[in-house]
Structures are given as C-alpha cells and as structure tokens.
C-alpha positions as a LaTeX table, in Angstrom:
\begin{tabular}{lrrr}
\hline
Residue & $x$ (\AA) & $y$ (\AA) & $z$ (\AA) \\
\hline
Unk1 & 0.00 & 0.00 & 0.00 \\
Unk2 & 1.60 & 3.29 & $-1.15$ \\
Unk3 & 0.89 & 6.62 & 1.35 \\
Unk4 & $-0.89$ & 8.21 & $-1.06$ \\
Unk5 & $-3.54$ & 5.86 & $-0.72$ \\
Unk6 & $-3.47$ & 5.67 & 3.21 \\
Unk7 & $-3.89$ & 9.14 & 3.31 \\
Unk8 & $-6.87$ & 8.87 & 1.46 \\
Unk9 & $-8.63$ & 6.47 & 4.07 \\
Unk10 & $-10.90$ & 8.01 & 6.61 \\
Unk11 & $-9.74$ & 7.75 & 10.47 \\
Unk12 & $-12.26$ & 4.78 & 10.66 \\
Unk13 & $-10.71$ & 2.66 & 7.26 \\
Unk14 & $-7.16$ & 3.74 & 8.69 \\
Unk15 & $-8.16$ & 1.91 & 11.98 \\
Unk16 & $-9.73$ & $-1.38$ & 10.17 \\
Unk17 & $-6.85$ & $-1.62$ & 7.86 \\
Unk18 & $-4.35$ & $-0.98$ & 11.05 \\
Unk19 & $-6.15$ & $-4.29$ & 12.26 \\
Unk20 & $-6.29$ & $-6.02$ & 9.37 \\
Unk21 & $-2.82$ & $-5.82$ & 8.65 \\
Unk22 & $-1.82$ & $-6.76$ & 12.43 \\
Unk23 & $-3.92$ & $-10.41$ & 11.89 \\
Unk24 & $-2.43$ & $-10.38$ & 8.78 \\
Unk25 & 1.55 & $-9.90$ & 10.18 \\
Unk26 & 0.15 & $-12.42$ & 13.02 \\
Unk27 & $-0.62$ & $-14.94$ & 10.50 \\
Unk28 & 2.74 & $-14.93$ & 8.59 \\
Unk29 & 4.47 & $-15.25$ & 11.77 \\
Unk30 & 2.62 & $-18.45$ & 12.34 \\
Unk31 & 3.24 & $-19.31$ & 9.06 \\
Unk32 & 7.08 & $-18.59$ & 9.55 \\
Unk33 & 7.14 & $-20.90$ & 12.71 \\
Unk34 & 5.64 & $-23.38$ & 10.61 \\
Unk35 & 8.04 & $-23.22$ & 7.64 \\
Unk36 & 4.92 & $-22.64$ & 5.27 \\
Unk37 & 5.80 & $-19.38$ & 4.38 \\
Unk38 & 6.00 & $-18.77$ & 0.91 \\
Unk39 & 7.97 & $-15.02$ & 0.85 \\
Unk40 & 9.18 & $-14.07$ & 3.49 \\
Unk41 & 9.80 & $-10.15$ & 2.32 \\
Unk42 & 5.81 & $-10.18$ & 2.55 \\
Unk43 & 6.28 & $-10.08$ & 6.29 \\
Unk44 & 8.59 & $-6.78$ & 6.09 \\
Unk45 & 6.35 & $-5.38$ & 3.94 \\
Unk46 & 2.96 & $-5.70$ & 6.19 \\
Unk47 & 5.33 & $-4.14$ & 8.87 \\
Unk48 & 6.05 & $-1.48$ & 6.82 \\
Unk49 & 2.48 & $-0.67$ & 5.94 \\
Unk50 & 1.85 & $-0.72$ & 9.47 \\
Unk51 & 4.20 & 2.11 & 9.93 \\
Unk52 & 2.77 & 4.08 & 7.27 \\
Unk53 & $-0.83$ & 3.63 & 8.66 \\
Unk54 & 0.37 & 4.76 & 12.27 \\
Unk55 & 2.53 & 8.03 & 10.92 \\
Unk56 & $-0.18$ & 8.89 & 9.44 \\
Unk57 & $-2.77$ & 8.89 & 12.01 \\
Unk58 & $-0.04$ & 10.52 & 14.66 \\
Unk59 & 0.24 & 13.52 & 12.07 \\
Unk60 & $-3.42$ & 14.09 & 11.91 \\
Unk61 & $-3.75$ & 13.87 & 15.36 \\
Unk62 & $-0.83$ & 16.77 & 15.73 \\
Unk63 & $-2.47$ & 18.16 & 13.30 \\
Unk64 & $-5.53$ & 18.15 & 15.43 \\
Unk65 & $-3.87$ & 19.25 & 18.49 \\
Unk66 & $-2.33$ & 21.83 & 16.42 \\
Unk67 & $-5.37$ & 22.94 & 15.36 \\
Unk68 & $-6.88$ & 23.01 & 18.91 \\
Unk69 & $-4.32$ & 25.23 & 20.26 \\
Unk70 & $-5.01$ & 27.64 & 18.04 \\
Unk71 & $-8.47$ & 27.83 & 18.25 \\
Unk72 & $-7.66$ & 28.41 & 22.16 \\
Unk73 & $-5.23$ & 30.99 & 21.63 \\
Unk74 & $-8.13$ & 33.58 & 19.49 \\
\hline
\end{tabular}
C-alpha cells in the first residue's frame, strides 16, 4: 500500500486496515514458525504498511492538536 492511498482512508478505514494488517503480520508469523511461508519479504512489507498507517494517524492527530491550540489561543 503506497501513502498516497493511506492518506486517502478516513480515520475509521485507517483503523480497520491498522487491524487487518496486524492479523495479517500475526498470521505470517505463524506461518514462519511453521516453515509454510512462501515469501518471506511479505512479512517486512505488512510491517512497513503498518508504519505508514500509524505516521499517518499521529500527524493528523498533531495536526488536530495543532489545530486546537489555536483555536484556544483567538
């Protein structure tokens, strides 16, 4: 998944997807221990997409906060 899509996701698809891909990196772990893995790369890669989901959602909520501080300030 490339950022430009993830930052197209709502907060709510961002936080399904966050899930999804958790089970998902759960799975190929099992699948590791198990020696039925077929690529292992695809278990970096799920780990990486996590990483781009949870940037993203800690810059909107700065963004947020940001926001929030300002709106205080007038």
């Amino acid at each position: 998944m490339k950022i430009n899509e993830i930052r197209e996701l709502s907060d709510e698809e961002l936080s399904a997807e966050l899930e999804r891909l958790r089970r998902h990196v759960f799975d190929l772990r099992s699948q590791s221990v198990t020696e039925k893995l077929e690529d292992p790369s695809m278990v970096t890669k799920a780990r990486r997409d996590i990483a781009r989901i949870l940037t993203v959602q800690r810059q909107r909520a700065h963004a947020a906060a940001v926001a929030g501080a300002e709106s205080e300030r007038k």
